[in-house]
Z-matrix of the N, CA and C atoms (Angstrom, degrees):
N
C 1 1.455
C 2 1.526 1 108.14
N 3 1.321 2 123.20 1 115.71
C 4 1.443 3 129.24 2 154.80
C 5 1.286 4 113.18 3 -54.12
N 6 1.771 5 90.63 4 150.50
C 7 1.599 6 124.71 5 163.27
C 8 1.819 7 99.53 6 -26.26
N 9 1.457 8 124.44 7 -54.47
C 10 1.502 9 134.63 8 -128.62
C 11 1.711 10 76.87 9 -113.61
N 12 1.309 11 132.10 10 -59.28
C 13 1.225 12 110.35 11 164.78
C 14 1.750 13 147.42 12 -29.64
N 15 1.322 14 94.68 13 -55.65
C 16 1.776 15 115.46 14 165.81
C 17 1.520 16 107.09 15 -53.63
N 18 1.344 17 110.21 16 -50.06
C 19 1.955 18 117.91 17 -166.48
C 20 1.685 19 99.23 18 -49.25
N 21 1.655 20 95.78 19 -53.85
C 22 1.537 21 111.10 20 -168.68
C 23 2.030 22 110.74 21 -38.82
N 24 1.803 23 100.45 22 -54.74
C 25 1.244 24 89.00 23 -167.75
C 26 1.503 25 114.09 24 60.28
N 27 1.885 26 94.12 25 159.47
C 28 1.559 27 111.65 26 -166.72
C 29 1.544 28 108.68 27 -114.55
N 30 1.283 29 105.41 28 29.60
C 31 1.655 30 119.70 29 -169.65
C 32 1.554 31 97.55 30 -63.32
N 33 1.607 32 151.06 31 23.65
C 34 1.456 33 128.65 32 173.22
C 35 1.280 34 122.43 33 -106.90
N 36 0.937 35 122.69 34 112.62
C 37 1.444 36 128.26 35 175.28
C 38 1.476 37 117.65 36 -51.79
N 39 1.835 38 120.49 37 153.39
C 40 0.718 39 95.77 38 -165.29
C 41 1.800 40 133.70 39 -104.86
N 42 1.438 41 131.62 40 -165.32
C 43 1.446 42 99.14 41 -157.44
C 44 1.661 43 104.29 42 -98.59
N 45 1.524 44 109.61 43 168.17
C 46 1.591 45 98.34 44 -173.26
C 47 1.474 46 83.68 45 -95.99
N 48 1.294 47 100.97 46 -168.73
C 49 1.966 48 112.57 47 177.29
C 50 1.495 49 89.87 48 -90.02
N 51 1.932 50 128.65 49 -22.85
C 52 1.702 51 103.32 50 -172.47
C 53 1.113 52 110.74 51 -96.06
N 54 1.782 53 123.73 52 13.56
C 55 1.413 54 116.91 53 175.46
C 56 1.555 55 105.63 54 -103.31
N 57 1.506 56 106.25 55 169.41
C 58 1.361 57 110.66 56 -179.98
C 59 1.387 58 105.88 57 -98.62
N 60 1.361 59 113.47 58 152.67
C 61 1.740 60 125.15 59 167.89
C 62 1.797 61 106.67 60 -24.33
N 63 1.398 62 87.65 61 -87.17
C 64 1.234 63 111.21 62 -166.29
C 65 1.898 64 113.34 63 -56.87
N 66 1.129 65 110.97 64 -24.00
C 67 1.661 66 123.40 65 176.70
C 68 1.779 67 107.05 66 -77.15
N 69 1.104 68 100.00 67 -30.29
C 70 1.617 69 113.01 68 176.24
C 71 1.240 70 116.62 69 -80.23
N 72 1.330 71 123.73 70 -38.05
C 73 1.799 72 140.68 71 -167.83
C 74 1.723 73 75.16 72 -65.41
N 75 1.459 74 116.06 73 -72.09
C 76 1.564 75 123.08 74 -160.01
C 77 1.371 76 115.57 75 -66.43
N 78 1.786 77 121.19 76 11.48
C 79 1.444 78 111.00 77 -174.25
C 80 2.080 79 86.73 78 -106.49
N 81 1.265 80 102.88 79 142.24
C 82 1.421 81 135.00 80 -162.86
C 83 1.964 82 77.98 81 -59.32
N 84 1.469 83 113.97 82 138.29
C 85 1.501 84 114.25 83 155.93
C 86 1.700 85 120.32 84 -85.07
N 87 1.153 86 126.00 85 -179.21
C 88 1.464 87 120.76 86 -174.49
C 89 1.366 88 112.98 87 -67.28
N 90 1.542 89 115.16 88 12.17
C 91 1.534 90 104.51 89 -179.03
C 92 1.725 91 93.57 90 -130.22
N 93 1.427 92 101.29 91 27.69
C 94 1.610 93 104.77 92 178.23
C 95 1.640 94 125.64 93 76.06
N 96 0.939 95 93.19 94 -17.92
C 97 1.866 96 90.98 95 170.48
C 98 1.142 97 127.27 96 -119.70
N 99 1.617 98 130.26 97 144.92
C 100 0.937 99 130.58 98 -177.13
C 101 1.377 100 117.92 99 -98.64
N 102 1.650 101 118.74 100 169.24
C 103 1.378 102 95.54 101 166.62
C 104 0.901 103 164.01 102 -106.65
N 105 1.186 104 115.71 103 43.30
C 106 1.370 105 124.41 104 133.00
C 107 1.395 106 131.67 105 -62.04
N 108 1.431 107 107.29 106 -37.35
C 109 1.967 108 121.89 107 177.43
C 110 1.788 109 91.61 108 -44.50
N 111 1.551 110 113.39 109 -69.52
C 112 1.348 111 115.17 110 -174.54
C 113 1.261 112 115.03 111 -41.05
N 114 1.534 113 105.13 112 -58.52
C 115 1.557 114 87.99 113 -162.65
C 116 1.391 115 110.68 114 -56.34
N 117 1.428 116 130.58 115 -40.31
C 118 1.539 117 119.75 116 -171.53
C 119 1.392 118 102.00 117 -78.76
N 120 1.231 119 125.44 118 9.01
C 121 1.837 120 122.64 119 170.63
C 122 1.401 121 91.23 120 -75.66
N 123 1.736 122 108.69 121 -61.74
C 124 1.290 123 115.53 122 -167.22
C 125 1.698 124 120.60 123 -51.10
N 126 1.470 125 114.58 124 -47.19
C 127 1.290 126 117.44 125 173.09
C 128 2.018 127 117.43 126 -54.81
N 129 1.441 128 98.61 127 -40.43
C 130 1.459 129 100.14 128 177.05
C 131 1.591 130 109.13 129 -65.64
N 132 1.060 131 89.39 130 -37.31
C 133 2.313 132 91.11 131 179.32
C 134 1.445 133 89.02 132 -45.29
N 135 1.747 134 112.00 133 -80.18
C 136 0.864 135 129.98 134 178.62
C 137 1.928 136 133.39 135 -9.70
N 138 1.452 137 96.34 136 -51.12
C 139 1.473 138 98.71 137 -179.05
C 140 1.648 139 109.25 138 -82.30
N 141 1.624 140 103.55 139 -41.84
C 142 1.487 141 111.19 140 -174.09
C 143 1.258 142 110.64 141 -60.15
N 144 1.191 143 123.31 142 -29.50
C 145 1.639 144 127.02 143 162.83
C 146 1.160 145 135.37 144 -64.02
N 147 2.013 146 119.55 145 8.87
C 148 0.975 147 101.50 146 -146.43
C 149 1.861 148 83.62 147 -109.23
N 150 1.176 149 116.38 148 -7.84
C 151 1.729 150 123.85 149 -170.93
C 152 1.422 151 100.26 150 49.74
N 153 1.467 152 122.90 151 63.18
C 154 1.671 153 103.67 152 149.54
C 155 1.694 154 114.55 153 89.40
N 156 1.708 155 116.72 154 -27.13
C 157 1.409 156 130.18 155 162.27
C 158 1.611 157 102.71 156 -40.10
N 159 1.631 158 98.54 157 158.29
C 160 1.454 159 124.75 158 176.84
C 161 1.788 160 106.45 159 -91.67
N 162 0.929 161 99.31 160 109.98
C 163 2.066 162 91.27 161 171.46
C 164 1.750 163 95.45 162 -138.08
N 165 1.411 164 100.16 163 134.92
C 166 0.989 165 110.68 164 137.91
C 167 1.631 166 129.68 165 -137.36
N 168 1.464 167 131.97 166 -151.63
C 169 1.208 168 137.38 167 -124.59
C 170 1.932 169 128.18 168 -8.33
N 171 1.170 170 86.60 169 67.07
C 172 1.605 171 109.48 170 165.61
C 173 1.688 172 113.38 171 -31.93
N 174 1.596 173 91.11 172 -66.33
C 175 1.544 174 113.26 173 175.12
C 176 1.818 175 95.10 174 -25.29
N 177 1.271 176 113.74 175 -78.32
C 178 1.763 177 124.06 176 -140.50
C 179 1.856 178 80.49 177 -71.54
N 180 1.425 179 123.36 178 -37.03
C 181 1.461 180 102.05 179 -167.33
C 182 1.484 181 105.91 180 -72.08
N 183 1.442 182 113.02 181 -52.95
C 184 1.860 183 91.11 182 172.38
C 185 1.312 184 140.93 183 -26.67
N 186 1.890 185 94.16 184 -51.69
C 187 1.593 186 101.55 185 -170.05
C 188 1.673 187 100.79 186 -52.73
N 189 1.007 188 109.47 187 -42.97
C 190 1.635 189 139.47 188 -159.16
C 191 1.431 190 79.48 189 -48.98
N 192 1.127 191 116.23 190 -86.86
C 193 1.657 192 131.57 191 -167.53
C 194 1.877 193 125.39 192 -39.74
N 195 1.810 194 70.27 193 -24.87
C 196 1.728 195 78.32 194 178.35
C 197 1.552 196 129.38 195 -112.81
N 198 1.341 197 100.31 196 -23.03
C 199 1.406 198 132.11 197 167.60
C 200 1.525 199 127.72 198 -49.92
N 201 1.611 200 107.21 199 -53.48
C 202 1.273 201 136.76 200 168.65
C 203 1.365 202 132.27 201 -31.96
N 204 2.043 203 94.37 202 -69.63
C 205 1.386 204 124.53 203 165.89
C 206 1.876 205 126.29 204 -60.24
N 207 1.572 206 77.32 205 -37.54
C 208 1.894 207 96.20 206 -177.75
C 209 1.736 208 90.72 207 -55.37
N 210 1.022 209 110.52 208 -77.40
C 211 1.836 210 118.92 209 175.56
C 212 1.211 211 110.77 210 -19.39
N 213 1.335 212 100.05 211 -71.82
C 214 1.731 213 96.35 212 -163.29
C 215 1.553 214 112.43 213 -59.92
N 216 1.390 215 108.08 214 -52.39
C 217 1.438 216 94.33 215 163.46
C 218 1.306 217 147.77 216 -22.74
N 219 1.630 218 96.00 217 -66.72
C 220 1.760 219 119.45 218 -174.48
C 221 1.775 220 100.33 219 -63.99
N 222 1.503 221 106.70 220 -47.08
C 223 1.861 222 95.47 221 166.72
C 224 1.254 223 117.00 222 -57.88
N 225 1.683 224 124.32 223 -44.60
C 226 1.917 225 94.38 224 -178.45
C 227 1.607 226 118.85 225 -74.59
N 228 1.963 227 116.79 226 -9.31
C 229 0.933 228 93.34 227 -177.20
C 230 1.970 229 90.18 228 -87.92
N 231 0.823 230 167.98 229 -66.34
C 232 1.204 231 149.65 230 -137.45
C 233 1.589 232 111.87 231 -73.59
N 234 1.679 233 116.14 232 12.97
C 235 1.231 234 132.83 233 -176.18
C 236 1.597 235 108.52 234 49.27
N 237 1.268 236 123.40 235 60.68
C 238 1.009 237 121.60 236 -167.27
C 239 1.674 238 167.04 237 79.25
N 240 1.737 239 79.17 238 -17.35
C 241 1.162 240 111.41 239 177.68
C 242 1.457 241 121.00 240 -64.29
N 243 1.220 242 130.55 241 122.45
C 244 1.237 243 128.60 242 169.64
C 245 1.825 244 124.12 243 -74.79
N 246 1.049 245 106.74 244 -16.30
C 247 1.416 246 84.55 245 -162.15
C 248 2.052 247 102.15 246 -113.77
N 249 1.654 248 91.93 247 -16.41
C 250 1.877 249 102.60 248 149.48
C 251 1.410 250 112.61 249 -55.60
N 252 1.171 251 114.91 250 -45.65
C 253 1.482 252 132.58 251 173.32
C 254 1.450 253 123.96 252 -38.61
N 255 1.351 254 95.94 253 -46.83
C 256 1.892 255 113.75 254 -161.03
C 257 1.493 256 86.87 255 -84.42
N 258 1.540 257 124.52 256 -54.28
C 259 0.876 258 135.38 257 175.81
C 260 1.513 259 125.14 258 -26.42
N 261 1.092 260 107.48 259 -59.84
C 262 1.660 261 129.47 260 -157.15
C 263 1.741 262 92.16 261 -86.16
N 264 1.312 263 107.86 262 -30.78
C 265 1.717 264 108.64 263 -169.96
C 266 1.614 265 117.69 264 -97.74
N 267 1.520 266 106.07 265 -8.98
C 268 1.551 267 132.45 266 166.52
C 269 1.718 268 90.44 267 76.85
N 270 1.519 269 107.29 268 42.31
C 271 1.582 270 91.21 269 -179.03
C 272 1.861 271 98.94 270 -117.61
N 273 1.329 272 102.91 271 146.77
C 274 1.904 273 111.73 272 154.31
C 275 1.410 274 110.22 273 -30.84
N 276 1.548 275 117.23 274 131.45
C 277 1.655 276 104.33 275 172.92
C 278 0.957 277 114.08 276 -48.03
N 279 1.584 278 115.63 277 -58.74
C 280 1.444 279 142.23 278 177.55
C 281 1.257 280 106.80 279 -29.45
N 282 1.560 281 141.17 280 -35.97
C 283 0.962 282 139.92 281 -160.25
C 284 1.430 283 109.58 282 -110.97
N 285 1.317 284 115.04 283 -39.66
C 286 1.269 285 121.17 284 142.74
C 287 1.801 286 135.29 285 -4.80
N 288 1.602 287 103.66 286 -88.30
C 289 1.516 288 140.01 287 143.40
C 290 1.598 289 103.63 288 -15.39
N 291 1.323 290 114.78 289 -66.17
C 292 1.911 291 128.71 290 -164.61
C 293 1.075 292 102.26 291 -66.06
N 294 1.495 293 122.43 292 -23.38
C 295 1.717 294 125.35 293 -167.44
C 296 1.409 295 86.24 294 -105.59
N 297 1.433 296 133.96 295 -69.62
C 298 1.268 297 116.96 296 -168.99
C 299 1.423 298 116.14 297 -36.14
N 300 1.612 299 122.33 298 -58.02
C 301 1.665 300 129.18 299 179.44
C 302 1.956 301 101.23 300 -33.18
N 303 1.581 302 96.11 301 -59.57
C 304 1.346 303 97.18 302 -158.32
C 305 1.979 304 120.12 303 -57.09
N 306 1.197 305 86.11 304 -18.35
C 307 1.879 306 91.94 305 -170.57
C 308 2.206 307 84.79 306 -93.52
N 309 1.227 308 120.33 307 -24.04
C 310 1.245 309 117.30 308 -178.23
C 311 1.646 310 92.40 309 79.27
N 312 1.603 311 104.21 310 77.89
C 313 1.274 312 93.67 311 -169.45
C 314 1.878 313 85.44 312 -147.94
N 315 1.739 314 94.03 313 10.17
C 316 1.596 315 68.04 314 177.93
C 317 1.873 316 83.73 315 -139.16
């Protein structure tokens, strides 16, 4: 688990069927932030930690960081199912499948 992983935390409650995705991501969790608040908590940990070091592609490590978890999740909640999966994540099965392989998640 990364620095940017830990920051994130599992603070989100979960969604009803009358809220929206995206209205929910932005409602504050029981420790007050949403996620988005985290992630830019996490990125600020992130930079202030870095003392002056060279880093780049940030971009690919976020997705990485965020991408991963999103997956594994959305598969145990659809118990596995792939194509509830693709569904729920607005992704191609096919594309789906390529991401699961790649995190070694399928």
């Amino acid at each position: 688990m990364t620095m940017l992983t830990e920051t994130l935390g599992s603070g989100i409650a979960p969604v009803s069927d009358n809220t929206s995705l995206k209205q929910h991501l932005n409602t504050p969790s029981e420790e007050g932030q949403t996620l988005r608040g985290n992630v830019e908590k996490a990125l600020h940990n992130y930079f202030a930690h870095l003392e002056g070091a060279d880093v780049s592609d940030v971009y690919n490590l976020v997705l990485t960081e965020v991408e991963a978890p999103l997956l594994e999740t959305v598969m145990n909640y659809v118990k596995g199912n792939q194509t509830k999966a693709s569904e729920l994540l607005g992704l191609n099965r096919g594309t789906l499948r390529k991401k699961l392989k790649q995190y070694d998640l399928l």
